[in-house]
C-alpha positions, 0 to 999 in steps of 0.5 A: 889363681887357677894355678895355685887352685889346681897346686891346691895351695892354702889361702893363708899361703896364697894371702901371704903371697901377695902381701909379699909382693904388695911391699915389692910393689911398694919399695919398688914404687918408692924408688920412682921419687928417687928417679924423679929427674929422669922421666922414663924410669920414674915411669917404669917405676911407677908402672911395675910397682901399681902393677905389682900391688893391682896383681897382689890385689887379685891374689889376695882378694878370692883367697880372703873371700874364700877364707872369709866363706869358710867361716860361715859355712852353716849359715849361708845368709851371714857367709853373703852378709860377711862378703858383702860386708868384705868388698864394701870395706875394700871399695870404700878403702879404694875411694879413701885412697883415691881422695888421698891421693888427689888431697895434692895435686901438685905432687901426684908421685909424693902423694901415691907413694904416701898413701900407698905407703900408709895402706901397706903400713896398715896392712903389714900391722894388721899381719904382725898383730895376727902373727900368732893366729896365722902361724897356728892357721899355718900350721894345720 
């Protein structure tokens, strides 16, 4: 982040980004239930995928808070509101996720890929829904 500070890249630019390398993250975690049979590249699979997605998280999640202040920046009050109300969603997405996952204990690779695989669906829908304001907000 403190690099693309200092390049002062857009947070729009920023939060695509890392919605990029959430679905790298995402197709490379889905190749580890093709390498099931061999062990140590399911791991390394699994690995650099989380890895991935957790690094796009930490992109994305201060440019989102950032864009997120700006529009309210006269009213302080809703701007912390608005925040608070941002890292609650994201924590109760995380904890829905976690119990997902855990829903099949005998397939935990199926079941982290599955859900991943839905919250990246949803978050790449929420993106082609928004496409036109996004490319406006581009643009600018």
């Amino acid at each position: 982040m403190q690099h693309l500070n200092k390049k002062h890249v857009a947070p729009l630019k920023i939060i695509s980004r890392g919605a990029t390398l959430t679905v790298t993250g995402m197709i490379i975690l889905a190749l580890a239930l093709l390498c099931m049979h061999e062990i140590v590249l399911a791991s390394l699979c699994v690995t650099v995928g989380v890895v991935l997605m957790r690094g796009a998280s930490a992109v994305i999640n201060p440019a989102t808070q950032v864009r997120l202040m700006a529009y309210f920046s006269k009213k302080k009050a809703h701007a912390a509101q608005a925040l608070g109300l941002n890292m609650f969603l994201g924590f109760f997405a995380c904890s829905v996720a976690s119990y997902l996952v855990s829903l099949s204990p005998n397939h935990p690779l199926g079941s982290l890929v599955v859900v991943s695989l839905i919250f990246t669906v949803v978050c790449a829908g929420g993106i082609f829904l928004n496409r036109r304001y996004l490319k406006e907000q581009f643009n600018k």
